[in-house]
N, C-alpha and C positions, 0 to 999 in steps of 0.2 A: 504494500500500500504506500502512496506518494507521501500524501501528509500526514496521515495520523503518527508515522514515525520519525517526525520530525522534533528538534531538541526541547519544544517547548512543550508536548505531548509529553514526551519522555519524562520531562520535569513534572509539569505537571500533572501525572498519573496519581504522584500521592502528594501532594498539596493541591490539586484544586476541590476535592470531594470536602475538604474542612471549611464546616460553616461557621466562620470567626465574626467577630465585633471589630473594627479597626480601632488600634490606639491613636492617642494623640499624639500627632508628628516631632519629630524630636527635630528637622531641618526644616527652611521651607522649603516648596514644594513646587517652583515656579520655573526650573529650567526646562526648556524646551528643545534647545538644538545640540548635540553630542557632542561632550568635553572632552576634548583632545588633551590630554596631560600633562601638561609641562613639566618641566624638571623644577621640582620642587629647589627654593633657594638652597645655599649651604647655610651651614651654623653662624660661620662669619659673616654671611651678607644678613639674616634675620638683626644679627645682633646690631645691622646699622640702622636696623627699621625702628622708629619713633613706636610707643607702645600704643598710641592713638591707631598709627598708621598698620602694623599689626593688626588690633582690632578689628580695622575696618576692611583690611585685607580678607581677614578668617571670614566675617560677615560676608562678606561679596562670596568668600568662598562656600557657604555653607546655604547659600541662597542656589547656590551653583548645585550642590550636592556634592560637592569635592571635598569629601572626609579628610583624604589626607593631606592636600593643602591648607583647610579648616584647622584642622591636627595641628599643623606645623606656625600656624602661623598665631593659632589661643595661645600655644606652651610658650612663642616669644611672649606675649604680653603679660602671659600670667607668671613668669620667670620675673617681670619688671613691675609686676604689685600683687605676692603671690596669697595676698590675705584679701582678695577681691573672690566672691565666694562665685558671682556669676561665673569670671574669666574660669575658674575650676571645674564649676559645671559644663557649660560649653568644651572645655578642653579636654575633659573626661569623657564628653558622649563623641566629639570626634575623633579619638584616639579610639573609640569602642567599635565605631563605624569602618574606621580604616584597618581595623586587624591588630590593631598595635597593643596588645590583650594585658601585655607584661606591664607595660608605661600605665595605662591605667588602672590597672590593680594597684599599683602606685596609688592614683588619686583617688580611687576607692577609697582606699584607707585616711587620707587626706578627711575628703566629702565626710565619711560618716564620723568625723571628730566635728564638722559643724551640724550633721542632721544624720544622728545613729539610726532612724529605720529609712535614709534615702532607698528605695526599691531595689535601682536600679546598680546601684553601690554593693547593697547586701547581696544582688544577684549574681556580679560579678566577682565578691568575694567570695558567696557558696561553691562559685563555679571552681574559683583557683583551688578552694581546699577539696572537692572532686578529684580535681588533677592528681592534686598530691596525696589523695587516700586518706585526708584528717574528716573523716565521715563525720566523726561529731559535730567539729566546725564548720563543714557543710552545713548539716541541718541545721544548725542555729542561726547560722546567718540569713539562709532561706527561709527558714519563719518570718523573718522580719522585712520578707522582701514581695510580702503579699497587700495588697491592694489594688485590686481588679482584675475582673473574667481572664486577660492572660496571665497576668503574675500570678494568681491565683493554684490556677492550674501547670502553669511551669513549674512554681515550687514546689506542689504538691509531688509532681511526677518525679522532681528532680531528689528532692527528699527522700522518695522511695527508692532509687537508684542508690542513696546513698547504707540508708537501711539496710541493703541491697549488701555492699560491701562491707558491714560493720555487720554479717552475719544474720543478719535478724527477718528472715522471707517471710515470716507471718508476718511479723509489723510494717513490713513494708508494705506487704498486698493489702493490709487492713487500712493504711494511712491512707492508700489510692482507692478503697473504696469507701471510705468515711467521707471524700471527698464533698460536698450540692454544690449545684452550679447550674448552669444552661443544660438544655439537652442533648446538645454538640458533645458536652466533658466523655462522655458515657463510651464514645469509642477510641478517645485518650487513654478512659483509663482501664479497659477492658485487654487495650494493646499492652500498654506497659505491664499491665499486671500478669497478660499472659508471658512477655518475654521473660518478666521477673520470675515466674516458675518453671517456664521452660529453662533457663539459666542454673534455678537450684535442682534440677534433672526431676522434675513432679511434671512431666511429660503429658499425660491424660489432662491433668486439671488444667496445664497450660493451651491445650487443645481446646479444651470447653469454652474458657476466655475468650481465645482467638477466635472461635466458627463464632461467637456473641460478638464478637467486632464486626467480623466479616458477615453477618448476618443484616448491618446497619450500611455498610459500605461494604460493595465488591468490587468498586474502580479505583483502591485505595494502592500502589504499586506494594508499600514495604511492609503493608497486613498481610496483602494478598503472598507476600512472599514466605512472612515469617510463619502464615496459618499452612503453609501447604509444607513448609520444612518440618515447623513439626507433625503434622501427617506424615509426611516420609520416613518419618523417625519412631513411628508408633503403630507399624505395620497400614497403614494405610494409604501406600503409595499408588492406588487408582484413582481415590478419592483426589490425594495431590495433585494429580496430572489435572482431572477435571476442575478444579479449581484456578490452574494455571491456562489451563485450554480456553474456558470463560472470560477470562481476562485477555488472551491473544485474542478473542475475538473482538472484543471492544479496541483495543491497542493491539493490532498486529507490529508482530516481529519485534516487539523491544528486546534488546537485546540483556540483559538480565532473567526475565522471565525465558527467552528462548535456550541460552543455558540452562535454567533449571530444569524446564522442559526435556533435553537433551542427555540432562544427567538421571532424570527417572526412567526415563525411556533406555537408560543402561544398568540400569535395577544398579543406581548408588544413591544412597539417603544424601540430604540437601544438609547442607552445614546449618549452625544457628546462626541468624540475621546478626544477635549481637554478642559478646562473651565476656564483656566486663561490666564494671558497673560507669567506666567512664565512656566504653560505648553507647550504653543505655542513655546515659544523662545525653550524651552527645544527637544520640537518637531523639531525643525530648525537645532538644532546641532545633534539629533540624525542621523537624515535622511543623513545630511552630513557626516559624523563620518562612519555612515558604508558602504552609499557608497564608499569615502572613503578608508575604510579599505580592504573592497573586490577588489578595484582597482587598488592596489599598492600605495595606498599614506598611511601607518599602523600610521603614527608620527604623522601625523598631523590629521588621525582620532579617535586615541586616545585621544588627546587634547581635539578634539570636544565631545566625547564620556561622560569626566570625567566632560567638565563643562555641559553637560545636565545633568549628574545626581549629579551636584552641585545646580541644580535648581530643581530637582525632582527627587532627592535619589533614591524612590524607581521603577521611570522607567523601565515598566517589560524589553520590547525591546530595550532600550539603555543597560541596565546591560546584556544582551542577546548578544549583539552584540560585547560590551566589552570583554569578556568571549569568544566569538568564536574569536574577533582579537588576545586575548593573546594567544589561540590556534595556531594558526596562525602565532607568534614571537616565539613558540617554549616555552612556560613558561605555563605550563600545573597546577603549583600550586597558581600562580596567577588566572587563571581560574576556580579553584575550590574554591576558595576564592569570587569569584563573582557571579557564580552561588550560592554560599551559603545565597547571599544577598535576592535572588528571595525569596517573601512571599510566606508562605505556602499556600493561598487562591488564587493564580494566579493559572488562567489555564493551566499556563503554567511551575508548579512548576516541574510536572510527566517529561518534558522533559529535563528539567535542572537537574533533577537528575539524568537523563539515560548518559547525556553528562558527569555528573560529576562525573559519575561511571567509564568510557571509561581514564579522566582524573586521577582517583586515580589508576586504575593498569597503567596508563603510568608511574608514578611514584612510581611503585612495592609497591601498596597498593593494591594489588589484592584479597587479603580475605576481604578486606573491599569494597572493589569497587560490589564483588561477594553477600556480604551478603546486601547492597543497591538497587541491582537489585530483589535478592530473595524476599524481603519486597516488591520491586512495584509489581513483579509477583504474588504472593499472594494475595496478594488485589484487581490483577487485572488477574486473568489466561490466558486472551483472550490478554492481552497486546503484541502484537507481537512486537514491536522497543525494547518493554526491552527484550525479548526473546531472540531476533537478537543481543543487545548488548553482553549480554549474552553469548551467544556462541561465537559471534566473539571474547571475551578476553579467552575465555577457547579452541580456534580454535590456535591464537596465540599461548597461553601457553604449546601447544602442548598436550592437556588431549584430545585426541582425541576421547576414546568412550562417555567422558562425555559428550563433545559438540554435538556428532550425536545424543547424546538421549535430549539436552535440543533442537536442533532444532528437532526434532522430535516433542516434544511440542508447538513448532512454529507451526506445519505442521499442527495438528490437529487440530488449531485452523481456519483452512481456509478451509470455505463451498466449494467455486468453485476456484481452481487455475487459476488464470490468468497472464498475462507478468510480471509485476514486480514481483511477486513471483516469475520468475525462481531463485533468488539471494540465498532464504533460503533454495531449493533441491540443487543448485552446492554448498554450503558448507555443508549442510548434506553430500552430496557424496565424498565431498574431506575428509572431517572425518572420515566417512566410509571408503575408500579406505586407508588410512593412519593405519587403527585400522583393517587391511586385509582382510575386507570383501567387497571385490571385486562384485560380483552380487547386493547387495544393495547400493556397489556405482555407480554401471552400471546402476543401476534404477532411483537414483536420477538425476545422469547427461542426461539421454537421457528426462528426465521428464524434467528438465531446457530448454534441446535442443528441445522439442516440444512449450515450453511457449515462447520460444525468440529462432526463426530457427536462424541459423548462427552466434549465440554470439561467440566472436572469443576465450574468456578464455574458455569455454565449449569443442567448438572444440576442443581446443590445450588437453585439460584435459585428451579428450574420447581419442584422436587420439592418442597421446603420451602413453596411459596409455594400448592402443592394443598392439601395436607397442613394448611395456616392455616386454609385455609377449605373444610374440611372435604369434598372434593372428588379424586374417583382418587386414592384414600390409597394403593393396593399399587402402582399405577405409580408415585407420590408417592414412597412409598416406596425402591421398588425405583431412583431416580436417587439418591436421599441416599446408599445405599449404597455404589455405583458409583463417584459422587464420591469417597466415602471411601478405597473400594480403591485410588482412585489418588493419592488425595492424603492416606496416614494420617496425616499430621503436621501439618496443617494444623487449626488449631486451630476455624477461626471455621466448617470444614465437620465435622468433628466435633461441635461445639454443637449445627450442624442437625440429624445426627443423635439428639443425643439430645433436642432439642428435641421432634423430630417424635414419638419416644417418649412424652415428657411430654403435647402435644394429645391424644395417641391413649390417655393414663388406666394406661402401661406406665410406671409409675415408678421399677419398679426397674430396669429396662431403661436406661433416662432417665439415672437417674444414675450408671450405671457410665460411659455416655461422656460428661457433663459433666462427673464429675471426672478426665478425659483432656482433653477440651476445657483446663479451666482448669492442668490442666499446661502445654498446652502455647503458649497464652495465657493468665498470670497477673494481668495487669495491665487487661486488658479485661473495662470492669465490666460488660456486657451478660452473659457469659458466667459471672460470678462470681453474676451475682442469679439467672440461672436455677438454678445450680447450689443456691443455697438455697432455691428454689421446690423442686426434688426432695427435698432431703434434705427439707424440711417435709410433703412429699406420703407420706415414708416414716416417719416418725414424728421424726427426726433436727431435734428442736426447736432445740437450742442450736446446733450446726451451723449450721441456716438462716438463724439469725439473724448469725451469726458471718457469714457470706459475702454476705447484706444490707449489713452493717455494713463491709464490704470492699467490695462493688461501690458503695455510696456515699462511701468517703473514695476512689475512683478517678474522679469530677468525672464521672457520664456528662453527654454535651452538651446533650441532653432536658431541661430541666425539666420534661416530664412523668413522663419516667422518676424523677428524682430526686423526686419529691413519692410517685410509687406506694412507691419504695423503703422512704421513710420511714414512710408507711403501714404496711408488713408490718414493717417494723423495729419499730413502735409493737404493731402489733395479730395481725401473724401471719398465714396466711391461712387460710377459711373457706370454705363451699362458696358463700354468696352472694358471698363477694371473690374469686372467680378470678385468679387474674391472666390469667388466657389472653385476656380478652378485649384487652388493652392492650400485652401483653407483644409485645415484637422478636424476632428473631433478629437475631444479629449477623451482620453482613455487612458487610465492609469496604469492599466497592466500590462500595458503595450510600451510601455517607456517613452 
C-alpha cells in the first residue's frame, strides 16, 4: 500500500488512537515557515551579548520554537541575574525542549528551592532518579509532580514503573489501578499494568490486562505489539498472529508488526516490548509525548519525548515521533538530525530515511535527498514508498518527464492495482500531462478514477483538463462539479470550477466562484490572477487590475506566469491577448 505506510502512519499507529486534553503551551505557537538552524553562537560571543539583548534574542527564539537557540540564549541572561526566577523558568523549559536533560536537572533542582511542588521540576527530577535506580526518590518527587489529567497520569504510571524496580508488582499494579481520571486513563493503565506483570513473568494475568486494553483500542501499534508477545509466550501463538494480521490490515506492511509476523510464522515467541523499569517509564513518556504531539499539545510532548529518550537514547518510536513533531513545528533540520539517531539494525531504519530524504530537499538538499532515495531503491527495486518519495520531490521540483518515468517504476512494481494505488497513476498522469503528453495522462487518470470512483482531485484533474482543451465540456463539466460537492472548501477545486466557467465565455458564472476560490485561498496567486481575468471579462476594470497586482507581489514560481501578469497589469486584456491560451489552473498537486 502507497500511503498508509508512510512515516506518519507509522508514527502515528500508537499515538493517534489516544484521546488526550491539550496542555497549556509552554512556547508560542506562531511560526509558520521552516527554521533553518543556524549555528548557535559560541560561549565567547553570548558573553558579549547585553542580558536585555539575550532576553530578547531567546524570546524571538522561542516565539520561533527554537528550543535550543531559546536554551542558549535564557542560560546567557540568567548567568547575568541568576536570582531572576522567570529567566530560570524559561531557561529550564528550553533546555527540557532541546534535549539538554542533564543542564536542567540542574535547574530543576534550582526551581524547586523557589517552588518545591513546581510539576514540571518534580517531573524531571523523578525522571533522573528513574535513570539512576533511586526508586524511592523517584516516587517522591513524582507525587509532587501531579496537577492535571496529564501529570496526573504520567506520575501515576511513572511511579509504578518505579515500584516496579524497588520490587514491589503488587503495589505497583495496585497504584495504577487506584488511579480516577477520564475515560481515556483506562487503556494507560491496563497497558502499563499488563507490561508491569508480564515483566515480573505472571504471564496469564499480564495477558488479561492486555486483551482489556486491546479490547478498547486495536489501532494502538505498541499494545497491539506487546498483547500479541505475550500471546506468543503463553502458548497462544494463532491467537498472536491474528491479532497482528488485524492490524496489517488497517496498516499494511509496517514494518515492526511484519517482523513479528514473520517470527511466529517461524514458530519463535516475540520478545517482551519492555525489560526494565527504565524502559517502562521510558514507555510512559513516549506514548504521552506523541499522543500529545498529534493533539495539539507539541511543548509539552516534546518535553515528554526528550526525557524518554533520556532514559532510553536509542528508543526506535520515541526518536520517530520526535522527528515527525519537529516536522510538524516547521524545523525540518532538527528532524533530520533525529532520524539520523535511528540505528542502522532497526526495522525501521528504511523508513527514517525515506522521511529524511523528503526533509533534506525541504531544505534545498535535493541532490542529496535524490541520491538517498537512489541507494534504498537499488537495494530495494520493488521499494515502492521510496519510489513515491521519489517522485513526489522531482513532481515538486517540477522535472516532470523525470518523475512520470520514476513513477513508472513504481507502477511496474504492482502485480494487481488496487485502491490505494490510484495515488501513484494520478501523479504519473499529472507528470505526464505537464510534460504534454496528454493521452498517457488521460490513461493514468481514468486508471486512478477506476481504483477510487469519484476521488474528487481526479475529477477536478480529468474535468478541468477536457474543458482546457476544448473537448466533453458537459462530462468536463459535470466532474468539476462533483469535485466541488465534495470538496466545497477547497479552494484550488473551486478555481476549476470557475475557471472552466471562464474557457466556456460564462463570466459571470466564472466569477462568483473565483471570488470563493480566492477566499478560501488568499494567498495563491494563480487563483488571484484568474480572478482578475473575470472581473476584467465583466467590465470590473480597477478590480482586475487590483488582483493582477496581488497575484504578482505573491512571487508565482513561472516566470512565465509572472511576465503574462505584468503584461495585463500594463495593458489589460483584449480579444487578440486572451489569456486562455497560457493561463493555468491551479493545482496543487501538480507542482
Amino acid at each position: 500500500m502507497i500511503v498508509s505506510s508512510s512515516f506518519r502512519s507509522i508514527v502515528g499507529a500508537a499515538a493517534g488512537a489516544f484521546l488526550l486534553i491539550a496542555p497549556t503551551p509552554l512556547f508560542a505557537q506562531t511560526a509558520q515557515k521552516p527554521i533553518i538552524h543556524p549555528q548557535l553562537p559560541p560561549a565567547h560571543e553570548l558573553a558579549r551579548v547585553s542580558p536585555t539583548g539575550s532576553y530578547l534574542a531567546a524570546r524571538h527564539a522561542s516565539v520561533q520554537r527554537d528550543a535550543a537557540a531559546a536554551a542558549a540564549y535564557y542560560r546567557s541572561a540568567l548567568r547575568a541575574d541568576p536570582r531572576n526566577r522567570e529567566l530560570l523558568e524559561r531557561s529550564f523549559l528550553s533546555l527540557l525542549a532541546a534535549g539538554e536533560i542533564d543542564e536542567a536537572v540542574r535547574l530543576a533542582e534550582r526551581t524547586v528551592k523557589f517552588d518545591r511542588e513546581d510539576r514540571i521540576a518534580r517531573l524531571v527530577l523523578g525522571v533522573r532518579a528513574l535513570r539512576q535506580k533511586n526508586y524511592q526518590t523517584a516516587r517522591k518527587n513524582l507525587a509532587m509532580s501531579v496537577r492535571g489529567p496529564i501529570t496526573d497520569l504520567a506520575a501515576v504510571l511513572l511511579s509504578g514503573w518505579a515500584q516496579y524496580g524497588s520490587g514491589d508488582v503488587k503495589g505497583a499494579v495496585a497504584g495504577i489501578d487506584r488511579l480516577q481520571g477520564a475515560d481515556w486513563y483506562a487503556l494507560f493503565k491496563d497497558f502499563h499494568a499488563g507490561l508491569i506483570l508480564d515483566g515480573a513473568g505472571q504471564r496469564r494475568e499480564a495477558a488479561r490486562r492486555l486483551e482489556r486494553a486491546y479490547g478498547l483500542d486495536q489501532s494502538a501499534l505498541r499494545l497491539v505489539e506487546a498483547y500479541a508477545s505475550v500471546l506468543s509466550r503463553t502458548g497462544r501463538r494463532d491467537r498472536a498472529l491474528e491479532v497482528l494480521e488485524a492490524f496489517d490490515a488497517q496498516l499494511p506492511r509496517h514494518p515492526l508488526v511484519t517482523e513479528a509476523m514473520a517470527a511466529l510464522k517461524k514458530k519463535r515467541p516475540l520478545a517482551r516490548l519492555v525489560t526494565t523499569p527504565q524502559e517502562g517509564a521510558a514507555e510512559v513518556l513516549y506514548g504521552l509525548g506523541a499522543a500529545l504531539g498529534r493533539r495539539g499539545g507539541e511543548d509539552l510532548g516534546l518535553v515528554y519525548l526528550q526525557l524518554a529518550l533520556y532514559l532510553v537514547p536509542d528508543q526506535p518510536m520515541a526518536l520517530l515521533s520526535l522527528a515527525d513533531l519537529y516536522e510538524q513545528m516547521k524545523q525540518p533540520e532538527q528532524a533530520i538530525r533525529t532520524y539520523g539517531r535511528l540505528s542502522d539494525k532497526s526495522p525501521l531504519r528504511r523508513n527514517a530515511d525515506i522521511q529524511m530524504a523528503t526533509n533534506l530537499d525541504s531544505v534545498d538538499k535535493t541532490d542529496e535527498a535524490k541520491a538517498r532515495l537512489e541507494k534504498l531503491i537499488a537495494a530495494h527495486p520493488d521499494d515502492l514508498e521510496a519510489i513515491m518519495a521519489l517522485g513526489n520531490i522531482l513532481r515538486v521540483r517540477r522535472s516532470f518527464d523525470e518523475c512520470a518515468d520514476v513513477y513508472g517504476r513504481g507502477i511496474k512494481t504492482i502485480a494487481k492495482p488496487e485502491r490505494p494505488h490510484w495515488l501513484i497513476y494520478y501523479f504519473r498522469g499529472i507528470c505526464r500531462e505537464r510534460s504534454k503528453d496528454w493521452p498517457g495522462a488521460e490513461a493514468d487518470l481514468k486508471t486512478a478514477l477506476e481504483l477510487y470512483p469519484d476521488q474528487p482531485h481526479v475529477l477536478n484533474y480529468i474535468g478541468y483538463s477536457w474543458i482546457d482543451q476544448g473537448i466533453n465540456l458537459d462530462d468536463g463539466m459535470k466532474m468539476i462539479r462533483r469535485a466541488v460537492e465534495q470538496r466545497p472548501d477547497d479552494g484550488y477545486i473551486v478555481d476549476s470550477l470557475g475557471w472552466a466557467h471562464y474557457r466556456l465565455g460564462q463570466y459571470d458564472e466564472a466569477v462568483k466562484h473565483l471570488e470563493r476560490a480566492v477566499e478560501l485561498r488568499p494567498h495563491d496567486p494563480t487563483i488571484n490572477d484568474h480572478l482578475g481575468d473575470g472581473y476584467w471579462q465583466v467590465g470590473r476594470f480597477v478590480e482586475a487590475k487590483f488582483q493582477w497586482n496581488r497575484a504578482r507581489d505573491l512571487k508565482p514560481e513561472d516566470p512565465e506566469d509572472l511576465k503574462r501578469i505584468n503584461e495585463k497589469i500594463e495593458n489589460g486584456l483584449d480579444e487578440k491577448r486572451s489569456p486562455s491560451a497560457n493561463a493555468k489552473t491551479s493545482r496543487p498537486d501538480g507542482g
